[in-house]
C-alpha positions in Angstrom: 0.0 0.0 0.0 0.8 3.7 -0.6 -0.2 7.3 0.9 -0.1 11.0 -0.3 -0.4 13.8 2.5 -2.4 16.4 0.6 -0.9 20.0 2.3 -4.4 22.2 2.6 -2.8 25.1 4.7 -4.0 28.2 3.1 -5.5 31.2 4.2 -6.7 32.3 0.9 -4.7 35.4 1.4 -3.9 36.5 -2.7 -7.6 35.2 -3.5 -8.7 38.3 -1.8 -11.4 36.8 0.1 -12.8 35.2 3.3 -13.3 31.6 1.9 -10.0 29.5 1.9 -8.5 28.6 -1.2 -8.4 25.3 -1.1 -12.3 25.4 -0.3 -13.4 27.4 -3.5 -15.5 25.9 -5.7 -14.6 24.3 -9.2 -16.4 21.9 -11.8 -19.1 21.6 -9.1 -17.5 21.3 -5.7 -14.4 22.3 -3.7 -10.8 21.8 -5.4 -9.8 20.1 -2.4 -12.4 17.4 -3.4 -11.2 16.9 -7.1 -7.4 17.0 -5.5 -8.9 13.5 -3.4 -10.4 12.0 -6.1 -7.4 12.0 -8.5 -5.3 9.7 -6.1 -7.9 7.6 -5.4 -9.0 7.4 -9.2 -5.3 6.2 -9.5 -5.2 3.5 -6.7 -8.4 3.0 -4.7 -6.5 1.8 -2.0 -4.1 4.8 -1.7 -4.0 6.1 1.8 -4.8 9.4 1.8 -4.0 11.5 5.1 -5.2 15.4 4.6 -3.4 18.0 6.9 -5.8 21.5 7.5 -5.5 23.9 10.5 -7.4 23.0 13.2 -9.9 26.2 12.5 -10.6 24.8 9.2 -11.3 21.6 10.3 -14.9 22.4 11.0 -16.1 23.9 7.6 -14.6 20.7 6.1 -16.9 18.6 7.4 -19.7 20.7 6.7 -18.3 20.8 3.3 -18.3 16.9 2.8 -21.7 16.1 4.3 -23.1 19.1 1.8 -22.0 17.6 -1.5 -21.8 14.1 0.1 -18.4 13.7 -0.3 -17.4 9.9 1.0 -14.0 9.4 0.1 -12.2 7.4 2.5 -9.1 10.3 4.3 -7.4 10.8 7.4 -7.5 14.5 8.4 -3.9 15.7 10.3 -3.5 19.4 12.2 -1.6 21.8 10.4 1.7 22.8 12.1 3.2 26.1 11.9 5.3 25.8 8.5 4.8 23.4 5.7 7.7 21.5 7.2 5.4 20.3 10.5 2.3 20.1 8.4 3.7 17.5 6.8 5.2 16.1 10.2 2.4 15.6 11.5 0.6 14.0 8.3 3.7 11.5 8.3 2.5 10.4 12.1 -0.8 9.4 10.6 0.7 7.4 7.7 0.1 3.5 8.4 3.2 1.2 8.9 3.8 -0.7 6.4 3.4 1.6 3.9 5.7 1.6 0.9 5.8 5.5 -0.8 4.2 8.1 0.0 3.5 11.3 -1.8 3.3 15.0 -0.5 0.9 16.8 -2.9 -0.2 20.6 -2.4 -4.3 20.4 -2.2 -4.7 23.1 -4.8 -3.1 21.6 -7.5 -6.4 19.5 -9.0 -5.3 19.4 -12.6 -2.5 16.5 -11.3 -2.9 13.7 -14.4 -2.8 10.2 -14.0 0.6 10.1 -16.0 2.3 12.2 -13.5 0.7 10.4 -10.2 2.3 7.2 -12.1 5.5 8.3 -13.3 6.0 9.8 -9.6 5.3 6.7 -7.6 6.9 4.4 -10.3 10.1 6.5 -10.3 10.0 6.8 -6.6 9.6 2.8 -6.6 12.9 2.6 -8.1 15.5 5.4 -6.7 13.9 6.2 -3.4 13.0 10.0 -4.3 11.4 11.7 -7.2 9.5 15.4 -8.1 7.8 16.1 -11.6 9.0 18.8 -13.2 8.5 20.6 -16.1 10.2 23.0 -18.5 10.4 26.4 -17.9 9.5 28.6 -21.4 10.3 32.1 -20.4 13.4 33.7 -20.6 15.2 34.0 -17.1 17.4 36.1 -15.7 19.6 36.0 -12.4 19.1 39.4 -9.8 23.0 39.8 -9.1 22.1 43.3 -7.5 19.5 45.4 -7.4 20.8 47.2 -10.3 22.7 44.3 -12.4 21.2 41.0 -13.6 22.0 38.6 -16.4 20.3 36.1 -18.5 21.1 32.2 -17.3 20.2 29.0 -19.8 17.0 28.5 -19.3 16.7 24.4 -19.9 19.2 24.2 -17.0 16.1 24.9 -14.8 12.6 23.7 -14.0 9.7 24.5 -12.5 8.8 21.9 -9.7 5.4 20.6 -8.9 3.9 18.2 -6.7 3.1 15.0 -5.8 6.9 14.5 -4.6 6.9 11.2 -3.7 9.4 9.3 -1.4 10.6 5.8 0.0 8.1 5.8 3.3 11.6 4.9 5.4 13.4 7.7 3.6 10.9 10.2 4.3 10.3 9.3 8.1 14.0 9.7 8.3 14.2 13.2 6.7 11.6 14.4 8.8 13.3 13.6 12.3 15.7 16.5 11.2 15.5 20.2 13.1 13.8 22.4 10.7 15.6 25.2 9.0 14.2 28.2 6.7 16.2 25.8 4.0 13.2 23.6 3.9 11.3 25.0 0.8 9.4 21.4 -0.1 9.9 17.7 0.8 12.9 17.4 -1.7 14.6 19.9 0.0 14.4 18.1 3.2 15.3 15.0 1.7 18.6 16.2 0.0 19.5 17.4 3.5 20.2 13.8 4.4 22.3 13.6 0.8 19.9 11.7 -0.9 19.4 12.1 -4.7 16.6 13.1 -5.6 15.2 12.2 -9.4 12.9 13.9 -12.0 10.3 13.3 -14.2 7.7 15.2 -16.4 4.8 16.5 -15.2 2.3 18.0 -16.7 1.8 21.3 -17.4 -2.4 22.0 -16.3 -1.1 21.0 -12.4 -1.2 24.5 -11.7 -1.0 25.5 -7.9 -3.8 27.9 -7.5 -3.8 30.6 -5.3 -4.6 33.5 -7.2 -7.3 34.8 -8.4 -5.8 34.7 -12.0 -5.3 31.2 -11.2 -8.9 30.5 -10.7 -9.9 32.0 -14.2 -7.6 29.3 -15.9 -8.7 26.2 -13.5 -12.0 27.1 -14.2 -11.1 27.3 -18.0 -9.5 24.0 -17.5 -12.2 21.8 -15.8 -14.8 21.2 -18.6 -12.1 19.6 -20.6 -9.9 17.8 -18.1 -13.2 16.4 -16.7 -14.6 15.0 -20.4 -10.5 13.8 -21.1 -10.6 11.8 -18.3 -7.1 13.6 -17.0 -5.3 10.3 -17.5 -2.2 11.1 -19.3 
């Protein structure tokens, strides 16, 4: 068996409104909902365990029982930084467990591909993140008043499920946090572990703008009728 911890921590803050982000509706209900459904549409028997803050905790169940949302989950207390979040997600993760996947709750366009090529990879090396090109030029702030253009296809944008060995993982979170922690691959490369990419694909936005929201709306109808699986 497998896990994801879906990381639901925000505030909703660049939305510009009172209703959390992750709790905004989409295609019909909350993206949290459609960011459950597309691990469990990849393995039914995925655990998943979702971390929220305890204030939200409420309006989440009110949430499920008013679109009768029955999808089997595990809901964790969010910690102060992403780091604990996921801390305390991974103390709700079963034993036994093989790999398990960190994945932010507002990115509902994940496909099927990417779920696969993330646990598959992971299956192999111990440690994997999707990734995908970046197409803009990019430049490098060497001072406020000097920057230069760098290569662009020596970077990528990273995106989530980042998925891990469950024993690698455990062991990567018994570390102190430090403000070096920026995801789960971070933490894991602390340890000196290698961590290995593969394409993801380019609808899993992370939405948390209201921008954002004009394209995942955009999006929907025809993920939905595609089935999302590649």
């Amino acid at each position: 068996m497998n896990a994801v911890i879906i990381v639901a921590g925000g505030k909703g803050l660049r939305m510009g409104g009172d209703i959390p982000k992750q709790f905004l509706p989409i295609g019909g209900k909350p993206i949290l909902m459609h960011t459950i459904e597309r691990f469990l549409r990849y393995d039914t028997e995925m655990q998943v365990v979702l971390v929220l803050p305890q204030g939200q905790q409420e309006h989440w169940r009110g949430l499920c029982e008013r679109y009768e949302f029955r999808l089997p989950h595990t809901v964790a207390n969010g910690g102060e930084t992403r780091f604990h979040s996921v801390k305390n997600g991974l103390a709700l993760v079963a034993d036994g467990v093989g790999l398990i996947g960190v994945h932010d709750g507002v990115r509902p366009f994940v496909s099927l591909g990417t779920i696969g090529a993330c646990y598959g990879g992971a299956m192999r090396c111990g440690a994997v993140v999707p990734v995908i090109d970046v197409v803009e030029t990019v430049r490098h702030m060497v001072s406020p008043e000097v920057s230069e253009t760098v290569p662009r296809a020596e970077y990528k944008l990273v995106q989530t499920p980042q998925v891990f060995s469950a024993a690698l993982l455990r062991e990567a979170y018994r570390q102190p946090y430090t403000d070096f922690f920026t995801d789960d691959a971070s933490v894991v490369e602390r340890l000196g572990h290698r961590v290995s990419l593969v394409s993801g694909n380019r609808e899993n936005i992370k939405i948390t703008t209201p921008f954002d929201l004009t394209i995942a709306e955009a999006l929907m109808p025809s993920f939905l009728s595609a089935g999302a699986s590649v």
